[in-house]
N, C-alpha and C positions, 0 to 999 in steps of 0.2 A: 504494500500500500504506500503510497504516494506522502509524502507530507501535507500537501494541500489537501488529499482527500482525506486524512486523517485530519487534518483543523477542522475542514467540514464536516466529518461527521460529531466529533466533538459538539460544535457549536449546536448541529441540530439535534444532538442526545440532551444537552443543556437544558435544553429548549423544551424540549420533552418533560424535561423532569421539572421545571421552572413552572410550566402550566398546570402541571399534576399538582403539585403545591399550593399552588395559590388560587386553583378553584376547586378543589375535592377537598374532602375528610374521611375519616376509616368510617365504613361502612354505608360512604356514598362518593363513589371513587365515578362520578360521571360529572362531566360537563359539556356545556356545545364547544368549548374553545378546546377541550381536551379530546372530544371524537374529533376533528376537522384536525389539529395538529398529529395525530396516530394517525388517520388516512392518509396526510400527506408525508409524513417519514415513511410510511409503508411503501407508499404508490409511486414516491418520488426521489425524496431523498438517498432509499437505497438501490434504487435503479440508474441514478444519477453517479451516484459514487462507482457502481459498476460497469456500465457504459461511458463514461466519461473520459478522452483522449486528450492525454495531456500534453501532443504535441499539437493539438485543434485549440486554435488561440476563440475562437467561439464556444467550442465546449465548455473552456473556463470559463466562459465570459455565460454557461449558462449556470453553472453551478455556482459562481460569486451569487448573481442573480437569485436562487434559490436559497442561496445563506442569506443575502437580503432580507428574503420574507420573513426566512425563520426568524428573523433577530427584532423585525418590525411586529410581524403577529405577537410572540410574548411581552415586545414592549408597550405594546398597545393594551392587551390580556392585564399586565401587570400597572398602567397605570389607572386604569378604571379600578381596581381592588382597592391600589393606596386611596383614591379620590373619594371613591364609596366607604372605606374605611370597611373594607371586606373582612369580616376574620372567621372562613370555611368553617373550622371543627366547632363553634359555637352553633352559625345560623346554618347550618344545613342538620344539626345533630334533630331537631325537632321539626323538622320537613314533614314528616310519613304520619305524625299525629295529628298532622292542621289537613290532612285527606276527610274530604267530607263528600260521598258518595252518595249518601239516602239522603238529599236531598228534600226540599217539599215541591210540589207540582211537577217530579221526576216526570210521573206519567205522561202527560202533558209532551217535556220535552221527547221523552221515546217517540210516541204519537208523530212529529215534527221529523221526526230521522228518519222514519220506519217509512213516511211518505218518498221522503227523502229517495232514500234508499231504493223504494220500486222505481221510480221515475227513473236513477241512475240505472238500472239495469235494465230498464224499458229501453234506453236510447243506448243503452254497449249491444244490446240485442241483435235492435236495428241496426246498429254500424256493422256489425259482423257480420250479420245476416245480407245486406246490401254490398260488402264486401267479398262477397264471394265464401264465407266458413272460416272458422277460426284456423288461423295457417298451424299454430302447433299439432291441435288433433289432426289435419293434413297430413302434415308430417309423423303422425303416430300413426294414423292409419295405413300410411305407402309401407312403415314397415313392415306393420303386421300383415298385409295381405302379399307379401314376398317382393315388394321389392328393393333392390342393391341399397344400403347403406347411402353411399354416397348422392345416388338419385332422390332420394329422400329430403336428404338435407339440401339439395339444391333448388326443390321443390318446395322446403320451409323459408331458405333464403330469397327467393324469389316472391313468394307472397308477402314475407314478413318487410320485403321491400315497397311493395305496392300499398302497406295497408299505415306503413308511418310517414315522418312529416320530410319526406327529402322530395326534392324538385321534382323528380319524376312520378310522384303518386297526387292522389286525386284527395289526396288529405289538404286540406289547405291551412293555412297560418302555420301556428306551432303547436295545434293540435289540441281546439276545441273540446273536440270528444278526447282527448289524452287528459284535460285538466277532470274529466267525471272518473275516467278510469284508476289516475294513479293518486288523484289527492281526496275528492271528493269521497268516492266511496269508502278508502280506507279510512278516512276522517270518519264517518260513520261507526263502520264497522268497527273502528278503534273506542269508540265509545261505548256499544253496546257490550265491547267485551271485558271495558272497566267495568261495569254495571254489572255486568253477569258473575265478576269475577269477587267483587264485593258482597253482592245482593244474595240473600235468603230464597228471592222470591223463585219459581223455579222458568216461570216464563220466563225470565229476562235471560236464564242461563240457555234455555232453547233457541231465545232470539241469536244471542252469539252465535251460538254453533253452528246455525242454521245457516246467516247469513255471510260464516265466512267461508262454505263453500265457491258459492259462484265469483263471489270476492279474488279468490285464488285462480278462477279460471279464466275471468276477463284478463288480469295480471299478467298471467303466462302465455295469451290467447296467442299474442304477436311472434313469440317467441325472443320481445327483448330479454335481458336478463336483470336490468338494473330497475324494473318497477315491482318485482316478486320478492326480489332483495332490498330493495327500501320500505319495502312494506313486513318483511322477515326482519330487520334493522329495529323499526320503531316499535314490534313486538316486540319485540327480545328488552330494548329499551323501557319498556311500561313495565314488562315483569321483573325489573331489578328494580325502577323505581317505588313499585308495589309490595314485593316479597319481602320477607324477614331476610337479616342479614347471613343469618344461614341457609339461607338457598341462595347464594349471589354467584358461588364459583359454579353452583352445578348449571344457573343461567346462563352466565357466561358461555362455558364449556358446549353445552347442548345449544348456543345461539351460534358458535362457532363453526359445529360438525354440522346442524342442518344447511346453515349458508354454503359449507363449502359442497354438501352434495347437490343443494340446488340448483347453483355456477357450473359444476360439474357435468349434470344431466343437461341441461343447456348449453356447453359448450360442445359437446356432443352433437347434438340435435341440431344444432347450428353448424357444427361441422369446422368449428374454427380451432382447426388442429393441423398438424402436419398427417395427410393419407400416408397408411402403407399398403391399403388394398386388403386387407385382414381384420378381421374385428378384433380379434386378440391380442394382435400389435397397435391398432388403434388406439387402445385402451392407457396404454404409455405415455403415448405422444399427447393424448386429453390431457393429463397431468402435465405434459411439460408445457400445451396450451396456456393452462392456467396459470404456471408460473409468468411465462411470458405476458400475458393479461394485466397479472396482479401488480408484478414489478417494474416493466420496462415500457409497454403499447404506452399508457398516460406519459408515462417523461420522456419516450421519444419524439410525442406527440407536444411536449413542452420546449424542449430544446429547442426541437427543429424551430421555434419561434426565434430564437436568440440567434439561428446562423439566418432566418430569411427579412431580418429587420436591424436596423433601418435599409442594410443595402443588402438586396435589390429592393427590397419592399419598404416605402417610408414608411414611420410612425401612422398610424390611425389617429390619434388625440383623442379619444372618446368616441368615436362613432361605430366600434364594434358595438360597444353598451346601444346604444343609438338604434343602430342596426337589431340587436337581442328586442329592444323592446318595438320594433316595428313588425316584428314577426308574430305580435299577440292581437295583430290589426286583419281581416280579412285579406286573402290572393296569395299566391305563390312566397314562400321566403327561405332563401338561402341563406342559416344562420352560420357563424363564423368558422364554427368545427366544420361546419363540412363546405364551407369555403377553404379552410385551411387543407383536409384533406385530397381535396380534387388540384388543391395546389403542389401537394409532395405526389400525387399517385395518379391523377388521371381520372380519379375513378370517383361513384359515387361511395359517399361512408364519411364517418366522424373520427377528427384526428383526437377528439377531446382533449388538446392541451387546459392543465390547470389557469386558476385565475391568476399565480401570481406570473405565467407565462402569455396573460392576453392584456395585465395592467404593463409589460414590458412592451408589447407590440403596440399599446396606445402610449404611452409614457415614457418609455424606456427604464433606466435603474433607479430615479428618485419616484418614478410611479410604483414598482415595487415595493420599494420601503413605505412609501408612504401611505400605500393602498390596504398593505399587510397589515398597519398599524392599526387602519381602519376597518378592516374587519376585525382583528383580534378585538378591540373596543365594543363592536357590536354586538361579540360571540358573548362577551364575558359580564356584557349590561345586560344583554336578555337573561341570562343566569343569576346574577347578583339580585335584580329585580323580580323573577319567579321564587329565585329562596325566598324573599323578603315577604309575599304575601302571607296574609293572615289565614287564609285556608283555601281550600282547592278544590273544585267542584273536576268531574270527567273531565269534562273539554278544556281545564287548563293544564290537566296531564299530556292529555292526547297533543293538544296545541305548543306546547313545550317541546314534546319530544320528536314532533312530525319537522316544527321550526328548526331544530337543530338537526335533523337530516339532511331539510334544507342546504341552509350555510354549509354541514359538512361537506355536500358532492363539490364545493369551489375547489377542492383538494385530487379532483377527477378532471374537474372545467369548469367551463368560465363563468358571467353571472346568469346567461342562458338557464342551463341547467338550473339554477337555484331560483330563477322566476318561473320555472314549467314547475319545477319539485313544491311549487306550496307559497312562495317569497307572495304572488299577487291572489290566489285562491283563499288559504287560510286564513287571513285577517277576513277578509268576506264574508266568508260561512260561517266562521264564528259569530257576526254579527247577525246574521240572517238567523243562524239557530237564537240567539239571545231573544232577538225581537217578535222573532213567531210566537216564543213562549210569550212572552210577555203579553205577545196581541190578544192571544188565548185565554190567558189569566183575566185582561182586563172586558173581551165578550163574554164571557162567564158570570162574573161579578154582575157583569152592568143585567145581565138576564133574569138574575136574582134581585135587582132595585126594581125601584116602583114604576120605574118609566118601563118597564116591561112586564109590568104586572097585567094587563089587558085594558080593555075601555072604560072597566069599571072601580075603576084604581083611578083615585085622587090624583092630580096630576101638574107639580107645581107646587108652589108655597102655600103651608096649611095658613087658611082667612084667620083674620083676627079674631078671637072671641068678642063677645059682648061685656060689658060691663057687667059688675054684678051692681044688684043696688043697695045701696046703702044704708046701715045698718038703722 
């Protein structure tokens, strides 16, 4: 190992440990600024450090870059603590006792979900059903009925192309019916399984169950892999923030082995392996797939930002962001990732370089830092400010933990992904679910006053009485 690459990982193992600190405590060892900085040492930093050629005067110039963020995200992370006068093992220690579940006018809100809920499956129905069938069962069926492996999966790739948001499909924006599939309904569903998971009553535990079948099937339908796994993510997340501190490893541990077979079975099926013509030998090369996935695809997909900016390619200055949020507007849009990738390969696909490698293509190296600084800030007030609340009804579990998936995918790509994952849906629905109950509550009440008593019901200010007379 290099010495530079050795400063570098240093710096980012610091960093690592700097955020663990100063947003966690024992026996609540979670934050949004501590999952987004783990994704991106996983996704980035050690694929960086191993790809990185040290006689490539850009390579360095992408790993400085990358030390960059790390050193702006914790000083960001760490100044919002000092400012808030943060101190973890105190206000997190009594988190899990201000959960307040049984609610009053619970029913009410179920009632508002449950509507919810059909509606979102009425219209995934229709997209699928007008889409020609959900391209994974496609692909499940070519095998089962004999045929080739590989024709299968090209037969999955080939729809799964047609049915998401690239230029060439009849999908338009950045994927209208994508914000019911991957935010909306698990927002739902994520709540009813608070409810179920808390609650006595036994409906509410059949409601869960029920509905987190077809939940899982819209999810997988496409054959992406990264809306089964943010939605396998924010579970695994609710059941640490819920459980006793003695089921935390075994959550961990089992959110770990199911994500890695679900990635697995979908890399597969997707066929994004190196062929040997054999299933047997296949089965290898899946694994080595997924290493390559995990470690290298996002930070080659980042680099390569650092060798094609500013030359040949000038700075952007903001208008990738610009661009991201134009693609939540009706017609055709080519968002940056897969502008990026049609730029290194020809081809259609997403390079998903991370955010701190698309604030470098708008900003260069003070956009980095500065940008990093700005989110670390962001990650560590939405956390400082949910510990701080007086108590926690579902949906500010759910809305916690789905927001901090969010932000995390910035550690995969750019702010795209973190406005499709939830950044412009979830503030929304949360208000919408607030205000329906409430509209409820207050046509109810008003059904039971007098103005709704019928025609024969006094109607207005009771008339004066009379005088009495005098004695």
């Amino acid at each position: 190992m290099s010495p530079s690459n050795a400063v570098f990982l240093a710096v980012a193992l610091a960093g690592l440990y700097t955020t663990w600190k100063v947003s966690t405590a024992p026996n609540f060892r979670f934050s949004p600024a501590l999952l987004f900085y783990a994704i991106f040492f996983a996704m980035q930093v050690v694929g960086c450090a191993v790809v990185v050629n040290e006689g490539n005067r850009m390579d360095r110039l992408a790993r400085l870059g990358l030390g960059l963020g790390a050193v702006g995200f914790v000083l960001g992370v760490v100044s919002v603590s000092v400012w808030s006068r943060y101190r973890p093992a105190e206000e997190l220690a009594g988190v899990r006792d201000r959960f307040d579940l049984d609610e009053p006018h619970l029913p009410y809100k179920v009632a508002i979900m449950g509507i919810g809920y059909l509606i979102c499956c009425g219209i995934l129905a229709y997209f699928y059903e007008s889409g020609g069938g959900i391209p994974l069962l496609q692909g499940a069926s070519a095998l089962a009925h004999g045929d080739e492996i590989l024709s299968a999966q090209i037969l999955l790739k080939q729809r799964r192309l047609q049915m998401t948001y690239f230029e060439s499909s009849s999908y338009r924006g950045q994927g209208y019916i994508d914000q019911f599939r991957t935010i909306v309904l698990p927002y739902i569903v994520a709540n009813f399984l608070v409810w179920s998971g808390r609650s006595k009553r036994k409906g509410l535990r059949v409601l869960g169950v029920v509905s987190l079948l077809p939940t899982v099937l819209f999810l997988v339908g496409t054959g992406q892999r990264h809306p089964i796994l943010t939605f396998a993510l924010t579970m695994s997340i609710m059941g640490y923030l819920m459980a006793p501190p003695r089921l935390h490893r075994r959550i961990v541990l089992a959110s770990m082995a199911s994500g890695f077979v679900v990635f697995a079975v979908l890399t597969f099926m997707l066929g994004r392996y190196g062929h040997t013509g054999s299933f047997r030998t296949d089965l290898p090369m899946v694994l080595l797939g997924l290493k390559d996935r995990i470690l290298f695809a996002n930070t080659i997909g980042t680099m390569s930002l650092f060798h094609l900016f500013p030359n040949p390619e000038p700075f952007r200055w903001g208008w990738t962001w610009l661009s991201d949020l134009q693609g939540f507007l009706p017609g055709p849009h080519v968002g940056f990732s897969a502008w990026l990738y049609r730029r290194l390969y020809g081809d259609v696909g997403t390079a998903a370089p991370m955010c701190f490698g698309e604030m470098y293509a708008n900003f260069g190296l003070p956009g980095v830092f500065f940008g990093a600084s700005a989110l670390g800030m962001i990650l560590q007030f939405l956390h400082v400010h949910w510990t701080r609340r007086s108590r926690y009804r579902a949906e500010d579990i759910v809305m916690y933990c789905m927001l901090s998936i969010s932000f995390a995918w910035c550690a995969t790509a750019g702010l795209l992904n973190t406005l499709q994952r939830g950044l412009v849906a979830l503030p929304m629905l949360y208000v919408l679910v607030q205000v329906g109950r409430d509209l409820v509550i207050v046509v109810l009440r008003s059904r039971e006053s007098t103005w709704w008593a019928g025609p024969s019901s006094q109607v207005g200010p009771n008339p004066l009485s009379a005088p009495s007379p005098a004695p």
